[in-house]
MMTF fields as JSON, N, C-alpha, C and O atoms, coordinates in Angstrom:
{
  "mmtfVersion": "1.0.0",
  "mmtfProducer": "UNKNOWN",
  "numBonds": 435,
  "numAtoms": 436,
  "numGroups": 109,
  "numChains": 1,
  "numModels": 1,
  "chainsPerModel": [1],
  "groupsPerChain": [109],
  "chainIdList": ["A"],
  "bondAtomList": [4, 2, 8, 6, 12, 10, 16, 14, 20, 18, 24, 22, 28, 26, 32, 30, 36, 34, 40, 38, 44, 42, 48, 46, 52, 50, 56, 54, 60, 58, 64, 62, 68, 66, 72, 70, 76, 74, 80, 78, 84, 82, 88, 86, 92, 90, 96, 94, 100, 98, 104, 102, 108, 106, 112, 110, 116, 114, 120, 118, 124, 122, 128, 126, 132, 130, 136, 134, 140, 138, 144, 142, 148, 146, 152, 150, 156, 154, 160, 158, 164, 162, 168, 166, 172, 170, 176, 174, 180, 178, 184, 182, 188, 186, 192, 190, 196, 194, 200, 198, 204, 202, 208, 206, 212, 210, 216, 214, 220, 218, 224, 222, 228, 226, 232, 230, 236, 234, 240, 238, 244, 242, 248, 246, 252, 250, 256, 254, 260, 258, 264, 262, 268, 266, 272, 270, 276, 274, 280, 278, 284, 282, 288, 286, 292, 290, 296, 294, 300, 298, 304, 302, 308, 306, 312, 310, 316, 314, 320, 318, 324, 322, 328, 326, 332, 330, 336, 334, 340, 338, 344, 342, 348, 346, 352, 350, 356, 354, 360, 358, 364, 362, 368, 366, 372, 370, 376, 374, 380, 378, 384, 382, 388, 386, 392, 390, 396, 394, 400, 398, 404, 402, 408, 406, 412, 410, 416, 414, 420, 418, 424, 422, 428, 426, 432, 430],
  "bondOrderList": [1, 1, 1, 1, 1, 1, 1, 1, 1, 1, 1, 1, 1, 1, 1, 1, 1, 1, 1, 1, 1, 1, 1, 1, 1, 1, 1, 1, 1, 1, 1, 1, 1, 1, 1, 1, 1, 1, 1, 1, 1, 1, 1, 1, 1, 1, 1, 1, 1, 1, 1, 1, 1, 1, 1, 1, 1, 1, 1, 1, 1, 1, 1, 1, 1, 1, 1, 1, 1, 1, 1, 1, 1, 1, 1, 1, 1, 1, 1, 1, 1, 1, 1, 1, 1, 1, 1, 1, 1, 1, 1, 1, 1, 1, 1, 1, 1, 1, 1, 1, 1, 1, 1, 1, 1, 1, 1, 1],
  "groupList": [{"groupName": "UNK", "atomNameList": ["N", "CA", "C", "O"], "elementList": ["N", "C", "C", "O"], "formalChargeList": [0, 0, 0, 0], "bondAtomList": [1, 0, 2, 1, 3, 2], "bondOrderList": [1, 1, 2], "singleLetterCode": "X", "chemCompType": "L-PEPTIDE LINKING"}],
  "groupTypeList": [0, 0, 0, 0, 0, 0, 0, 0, 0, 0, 0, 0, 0, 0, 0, 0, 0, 0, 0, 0, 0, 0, 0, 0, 0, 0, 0, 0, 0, 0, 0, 0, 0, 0, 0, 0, 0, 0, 0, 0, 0, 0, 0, 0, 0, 0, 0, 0, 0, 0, 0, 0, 0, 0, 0, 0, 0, 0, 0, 0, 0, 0, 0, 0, 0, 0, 0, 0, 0, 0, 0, 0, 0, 0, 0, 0, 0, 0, 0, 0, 0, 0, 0, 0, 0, 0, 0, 0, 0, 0, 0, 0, 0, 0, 0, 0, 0, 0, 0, 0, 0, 0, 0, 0, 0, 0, 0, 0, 0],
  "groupIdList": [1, 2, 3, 4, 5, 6, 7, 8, 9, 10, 11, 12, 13, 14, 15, 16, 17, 18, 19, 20, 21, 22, 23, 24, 25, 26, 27, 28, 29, 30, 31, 32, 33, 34, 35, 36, 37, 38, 39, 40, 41, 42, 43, 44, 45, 46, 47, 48, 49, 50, 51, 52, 53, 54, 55, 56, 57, 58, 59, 60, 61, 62, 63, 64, 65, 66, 67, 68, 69, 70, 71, 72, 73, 74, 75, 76, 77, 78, 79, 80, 81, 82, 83, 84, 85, 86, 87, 88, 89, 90, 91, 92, 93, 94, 95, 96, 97, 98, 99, 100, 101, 102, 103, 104, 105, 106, 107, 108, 109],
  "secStructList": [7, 3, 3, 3, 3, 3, 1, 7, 1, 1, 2, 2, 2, 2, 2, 2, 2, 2, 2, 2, 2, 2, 7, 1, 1, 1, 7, 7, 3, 3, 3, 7, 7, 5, 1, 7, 4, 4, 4, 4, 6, 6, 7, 1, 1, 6, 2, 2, 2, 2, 2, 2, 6, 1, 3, 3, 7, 7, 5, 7, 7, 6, 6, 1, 6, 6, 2, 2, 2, 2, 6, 7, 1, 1, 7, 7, 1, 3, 3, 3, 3, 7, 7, 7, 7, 7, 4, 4, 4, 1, 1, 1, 1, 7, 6, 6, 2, 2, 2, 2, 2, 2, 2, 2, 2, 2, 2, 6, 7],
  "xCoordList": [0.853, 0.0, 0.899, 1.999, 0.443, 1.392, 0.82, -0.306, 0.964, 0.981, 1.003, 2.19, 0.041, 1.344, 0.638, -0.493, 1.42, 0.497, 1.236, 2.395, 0.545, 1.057, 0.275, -0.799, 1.541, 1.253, 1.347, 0.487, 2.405, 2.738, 4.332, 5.209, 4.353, 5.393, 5.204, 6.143, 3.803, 3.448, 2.06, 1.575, 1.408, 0.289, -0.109, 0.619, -1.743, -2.864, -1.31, -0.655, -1.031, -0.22, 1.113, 1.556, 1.332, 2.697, 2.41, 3.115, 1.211, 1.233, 0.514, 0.671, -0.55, -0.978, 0.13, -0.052, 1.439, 2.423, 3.069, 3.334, 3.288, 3.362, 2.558, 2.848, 1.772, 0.852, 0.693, 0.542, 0.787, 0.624, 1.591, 1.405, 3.195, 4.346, 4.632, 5.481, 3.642, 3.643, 3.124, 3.758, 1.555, 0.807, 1.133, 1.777, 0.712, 0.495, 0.322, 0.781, -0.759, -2.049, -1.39, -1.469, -0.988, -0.452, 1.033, 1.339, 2.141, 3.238, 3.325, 3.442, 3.212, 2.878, 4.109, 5.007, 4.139, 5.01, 4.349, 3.278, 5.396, 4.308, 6.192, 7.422, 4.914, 5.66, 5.437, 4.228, 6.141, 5.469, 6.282, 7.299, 5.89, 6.113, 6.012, 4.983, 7.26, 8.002, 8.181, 8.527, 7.803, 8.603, 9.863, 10.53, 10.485, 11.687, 12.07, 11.681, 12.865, 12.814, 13.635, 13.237, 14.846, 15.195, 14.24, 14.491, 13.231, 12.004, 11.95, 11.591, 12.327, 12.142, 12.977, 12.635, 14.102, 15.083, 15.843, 16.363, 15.944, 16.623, 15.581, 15.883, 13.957, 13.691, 13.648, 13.408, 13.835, 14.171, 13.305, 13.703, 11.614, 10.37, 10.937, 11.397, 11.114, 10.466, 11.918, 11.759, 13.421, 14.777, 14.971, 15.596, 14.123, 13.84, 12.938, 13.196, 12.618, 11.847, 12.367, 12.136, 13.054, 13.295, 14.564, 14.813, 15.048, 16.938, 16.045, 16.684, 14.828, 14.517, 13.904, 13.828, 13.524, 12.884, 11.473, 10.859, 10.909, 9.399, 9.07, 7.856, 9.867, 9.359, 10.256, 11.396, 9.948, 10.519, 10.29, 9.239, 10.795, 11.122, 11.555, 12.71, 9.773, 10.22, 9.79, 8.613, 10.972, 10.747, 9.975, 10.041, 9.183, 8.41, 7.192, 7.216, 6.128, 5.273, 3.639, 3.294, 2.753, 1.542, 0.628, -0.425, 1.495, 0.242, 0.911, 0.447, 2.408, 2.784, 2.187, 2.705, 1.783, 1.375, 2.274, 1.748, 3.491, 4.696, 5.356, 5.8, 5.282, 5.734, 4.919, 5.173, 4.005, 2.572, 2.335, 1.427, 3.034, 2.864, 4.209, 4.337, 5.281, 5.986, 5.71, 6.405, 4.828, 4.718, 3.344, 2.701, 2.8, 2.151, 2.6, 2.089, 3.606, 4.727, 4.248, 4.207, 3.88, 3.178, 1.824, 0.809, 1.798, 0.421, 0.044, 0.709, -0.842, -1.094, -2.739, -3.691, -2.677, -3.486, -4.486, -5.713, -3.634, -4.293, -3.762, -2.534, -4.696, -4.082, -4.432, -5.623, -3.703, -3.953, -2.983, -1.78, -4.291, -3.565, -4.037, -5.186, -3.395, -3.596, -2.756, -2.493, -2.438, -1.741, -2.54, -3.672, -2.31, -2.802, -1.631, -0.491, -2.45, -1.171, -1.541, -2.748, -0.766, -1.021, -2.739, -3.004, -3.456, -4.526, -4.53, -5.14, -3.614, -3.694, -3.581, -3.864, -2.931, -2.417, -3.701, -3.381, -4.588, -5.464, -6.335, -7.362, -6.228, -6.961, -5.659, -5.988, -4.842, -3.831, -3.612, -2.867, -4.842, -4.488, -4.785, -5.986, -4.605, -5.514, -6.83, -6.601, -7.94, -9.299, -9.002, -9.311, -8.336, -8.017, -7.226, -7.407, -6.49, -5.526, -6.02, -5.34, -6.476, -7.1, -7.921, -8.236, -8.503, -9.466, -7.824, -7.599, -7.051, -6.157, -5.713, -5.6, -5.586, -4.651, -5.754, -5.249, -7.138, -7.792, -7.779, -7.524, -7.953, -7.733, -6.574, -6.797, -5.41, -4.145, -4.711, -5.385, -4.751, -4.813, -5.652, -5.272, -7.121, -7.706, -7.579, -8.146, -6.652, -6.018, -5.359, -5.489, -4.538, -3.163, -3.434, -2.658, -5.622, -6.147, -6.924, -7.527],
  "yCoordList": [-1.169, 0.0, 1.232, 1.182, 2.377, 3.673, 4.531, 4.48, 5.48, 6.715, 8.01, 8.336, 9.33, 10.489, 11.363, 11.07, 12.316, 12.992, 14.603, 14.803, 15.439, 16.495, 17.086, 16.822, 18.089, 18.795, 17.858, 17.829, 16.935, 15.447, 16.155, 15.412, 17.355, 17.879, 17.639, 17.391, 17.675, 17.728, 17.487, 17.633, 17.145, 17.193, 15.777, 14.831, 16.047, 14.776, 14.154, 13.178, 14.837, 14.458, 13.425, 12.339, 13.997, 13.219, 12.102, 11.099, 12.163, 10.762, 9.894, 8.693, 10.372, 9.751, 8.865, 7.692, 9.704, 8.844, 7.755, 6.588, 8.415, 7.271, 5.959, 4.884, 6.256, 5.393, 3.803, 2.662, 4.221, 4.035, 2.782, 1.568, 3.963, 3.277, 1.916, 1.031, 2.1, 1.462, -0.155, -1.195, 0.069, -0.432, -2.178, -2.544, -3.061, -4.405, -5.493, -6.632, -4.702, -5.179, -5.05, -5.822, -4.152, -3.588, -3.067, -2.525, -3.312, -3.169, -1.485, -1.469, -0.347, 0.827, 1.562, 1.907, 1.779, 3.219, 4.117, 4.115, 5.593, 6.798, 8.17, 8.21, 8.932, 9.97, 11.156, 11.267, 12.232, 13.111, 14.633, 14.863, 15.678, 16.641, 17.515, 17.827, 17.824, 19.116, 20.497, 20.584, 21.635, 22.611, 22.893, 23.395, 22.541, 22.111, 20.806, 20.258, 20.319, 18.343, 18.491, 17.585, 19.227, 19.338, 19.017, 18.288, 19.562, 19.548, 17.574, 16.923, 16.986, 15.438, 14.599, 13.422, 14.937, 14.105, 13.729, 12.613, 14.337, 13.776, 13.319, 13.243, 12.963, 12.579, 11.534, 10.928, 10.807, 9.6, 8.68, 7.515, 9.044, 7.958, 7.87, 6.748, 8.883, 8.227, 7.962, 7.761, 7.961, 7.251, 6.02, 5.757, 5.064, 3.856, 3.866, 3.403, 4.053, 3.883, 4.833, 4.602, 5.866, 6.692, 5.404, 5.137, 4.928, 3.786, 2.654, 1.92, 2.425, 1.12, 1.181, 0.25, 2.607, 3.132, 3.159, 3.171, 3.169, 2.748, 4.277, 4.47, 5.436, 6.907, 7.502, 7.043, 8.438, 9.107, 10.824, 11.049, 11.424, 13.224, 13.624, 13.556, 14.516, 15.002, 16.646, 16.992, 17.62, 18.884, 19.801, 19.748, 20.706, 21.009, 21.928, 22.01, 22.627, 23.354, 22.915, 22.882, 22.591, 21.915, 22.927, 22.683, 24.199, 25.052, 24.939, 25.494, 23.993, 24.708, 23.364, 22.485, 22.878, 22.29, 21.244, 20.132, 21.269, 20.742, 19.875, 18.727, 20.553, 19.842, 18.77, 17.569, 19.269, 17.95, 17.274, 16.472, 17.269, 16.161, 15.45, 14.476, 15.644, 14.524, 13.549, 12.532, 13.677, 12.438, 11.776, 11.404, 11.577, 11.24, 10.525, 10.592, 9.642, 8.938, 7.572, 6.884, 7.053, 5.802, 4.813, 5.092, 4.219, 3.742, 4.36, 3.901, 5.215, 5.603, 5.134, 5.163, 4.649, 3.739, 4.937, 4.916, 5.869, 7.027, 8.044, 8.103, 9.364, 10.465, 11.408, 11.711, 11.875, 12.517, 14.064, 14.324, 14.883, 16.226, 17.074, 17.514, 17.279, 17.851, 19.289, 19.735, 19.842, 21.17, 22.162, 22.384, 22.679, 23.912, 25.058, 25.243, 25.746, 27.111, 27.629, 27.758, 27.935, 28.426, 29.091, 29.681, 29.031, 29.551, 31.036, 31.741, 31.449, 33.041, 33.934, 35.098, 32.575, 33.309, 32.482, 32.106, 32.421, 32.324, 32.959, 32.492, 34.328, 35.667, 35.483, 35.211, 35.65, 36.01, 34.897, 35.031, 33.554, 32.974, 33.183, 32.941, 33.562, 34.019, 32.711, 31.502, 33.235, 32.526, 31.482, 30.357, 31.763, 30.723, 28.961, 27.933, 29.079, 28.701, 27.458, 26.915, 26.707, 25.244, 24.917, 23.727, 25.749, 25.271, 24.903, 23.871, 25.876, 25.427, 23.761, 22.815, 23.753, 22.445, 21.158, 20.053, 21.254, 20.461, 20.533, 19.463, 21.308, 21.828, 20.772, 20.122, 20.624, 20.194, 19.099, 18.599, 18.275, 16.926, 16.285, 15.428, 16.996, 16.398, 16.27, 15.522, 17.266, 17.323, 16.39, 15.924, 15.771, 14.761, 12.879, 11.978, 12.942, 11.832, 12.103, 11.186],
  "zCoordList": [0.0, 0.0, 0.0, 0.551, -0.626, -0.73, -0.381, -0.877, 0.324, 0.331, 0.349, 0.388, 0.34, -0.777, 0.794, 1.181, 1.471, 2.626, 2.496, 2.86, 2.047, 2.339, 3.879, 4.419, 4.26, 5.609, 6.564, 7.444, 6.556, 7.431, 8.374, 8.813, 8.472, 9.486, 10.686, 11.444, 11.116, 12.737, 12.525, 11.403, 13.463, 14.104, 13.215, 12.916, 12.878, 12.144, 11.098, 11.464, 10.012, 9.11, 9.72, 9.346, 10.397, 11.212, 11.793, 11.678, 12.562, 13.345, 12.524, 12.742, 11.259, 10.56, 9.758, 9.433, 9.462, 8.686, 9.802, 9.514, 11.25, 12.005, 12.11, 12.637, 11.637, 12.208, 11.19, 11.627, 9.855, 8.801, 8.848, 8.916, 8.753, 8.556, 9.751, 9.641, 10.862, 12.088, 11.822, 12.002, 11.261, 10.921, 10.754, 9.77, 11.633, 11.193, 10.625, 10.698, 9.778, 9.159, 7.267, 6.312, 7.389, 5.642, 5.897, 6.959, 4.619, 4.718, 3.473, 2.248, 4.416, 3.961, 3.441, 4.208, 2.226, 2.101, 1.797, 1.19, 2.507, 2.242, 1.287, 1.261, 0.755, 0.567, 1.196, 1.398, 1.658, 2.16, 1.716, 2.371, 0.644, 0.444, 1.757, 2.356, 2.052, 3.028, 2.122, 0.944, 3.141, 2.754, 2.934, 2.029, 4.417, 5.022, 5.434, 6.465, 4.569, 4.958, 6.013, 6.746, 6.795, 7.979, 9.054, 10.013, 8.842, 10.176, 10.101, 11.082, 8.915, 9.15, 8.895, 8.78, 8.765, 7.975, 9.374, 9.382, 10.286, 11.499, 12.718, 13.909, 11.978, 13.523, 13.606, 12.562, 14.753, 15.583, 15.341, 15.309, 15.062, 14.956, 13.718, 13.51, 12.545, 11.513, 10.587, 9.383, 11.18, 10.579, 9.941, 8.914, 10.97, 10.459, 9.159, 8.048, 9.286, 7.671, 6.496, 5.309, 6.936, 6.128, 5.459, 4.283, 6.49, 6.22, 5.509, 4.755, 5.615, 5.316, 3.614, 2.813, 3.435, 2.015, 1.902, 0.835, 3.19, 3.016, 3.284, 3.351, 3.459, 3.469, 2.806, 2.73, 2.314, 1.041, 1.594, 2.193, 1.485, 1.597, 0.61, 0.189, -0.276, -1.231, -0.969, -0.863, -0.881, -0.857, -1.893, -3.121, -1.054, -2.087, -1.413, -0.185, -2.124, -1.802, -2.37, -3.552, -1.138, -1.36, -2.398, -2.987, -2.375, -3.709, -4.935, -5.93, -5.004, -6.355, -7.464, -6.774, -8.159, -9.231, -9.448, -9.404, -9.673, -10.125, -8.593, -8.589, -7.71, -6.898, -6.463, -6.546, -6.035, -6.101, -6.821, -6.606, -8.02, -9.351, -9.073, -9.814, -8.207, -7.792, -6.985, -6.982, -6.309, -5.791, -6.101, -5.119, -7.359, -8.588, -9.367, -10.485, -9.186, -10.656, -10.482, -11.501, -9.379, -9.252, -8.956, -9.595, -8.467, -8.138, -6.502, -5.573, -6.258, -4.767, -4.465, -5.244, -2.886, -2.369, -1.651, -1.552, -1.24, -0.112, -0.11, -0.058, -0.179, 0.022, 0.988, 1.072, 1.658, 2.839, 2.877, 2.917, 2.837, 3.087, 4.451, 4.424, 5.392, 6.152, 6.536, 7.652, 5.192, 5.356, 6.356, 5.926, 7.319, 7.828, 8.24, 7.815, 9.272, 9.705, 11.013, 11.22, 11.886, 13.287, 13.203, 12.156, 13.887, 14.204, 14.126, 13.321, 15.263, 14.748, 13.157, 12.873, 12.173, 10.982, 9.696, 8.569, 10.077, 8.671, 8.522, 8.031, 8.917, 8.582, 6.865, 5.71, 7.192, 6.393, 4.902, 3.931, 5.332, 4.0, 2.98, 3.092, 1.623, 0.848, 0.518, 0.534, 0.286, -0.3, -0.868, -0.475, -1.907, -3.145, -2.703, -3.355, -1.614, -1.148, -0.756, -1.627, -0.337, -0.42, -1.237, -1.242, -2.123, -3.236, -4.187, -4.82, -4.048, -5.506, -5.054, -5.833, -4.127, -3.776, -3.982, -4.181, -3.946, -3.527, -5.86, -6.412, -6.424, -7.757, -8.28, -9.301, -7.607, -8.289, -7.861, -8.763, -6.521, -6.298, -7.436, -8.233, -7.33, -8.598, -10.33, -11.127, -10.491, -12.006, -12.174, -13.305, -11.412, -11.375, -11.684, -12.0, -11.269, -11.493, -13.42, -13.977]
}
């Protein structure tokens, strides 16, 4: 099973990839577009899998078109986006800004 999770830095996204990669039942790989792969390339839960190849860090931006069409090259089982932004700062998102993304995910099928 594969699959693609943007906004998997912290919170739902993160433990969702924990959880996944954890998982028993199904032998899961996931990809997960970062804006900063630093924030994941050294943490401790998810090394093992990163050494084992079953997680992949591909840098990149959940509005840009192109980057979200990288992790699109294969067969994906599930997709999970849970991009958000501090609470105090989504006065500041523009309108457009999850319709485009929800826009790209569906162009890419």
């Amino acid at each position: 099973m594969h699959a693609v999770l943007l906004g998997a830095s912290r919170g739902i996204g993160y433990y969702t990839t924990l959880n996944l990669l954890s998982s028993p039942s199904a032998e899961w790989t996931c990809i997960l577009l970062l804006r900063k792969l630093a924030t994941l390339e050294s943490d401790e839960k998810l090394q093992p899998h990163i050494d084992s190849g079953r997680l992949k860090l591909i840098q990149g931006d959940a509005t840009n078109e192109s980057d979200v069409g990288k992790l699109f090259t294969g067969h994906v089982d599930l997709v999970v986006t849970s991009v958000g932004t501090l609470l105090h700062l989504i006065d500041c998102i523009p309108s457009s800004y999850l319709e485009n993304q929800v826009v790209h995910l569906l162009s890419l099928y």
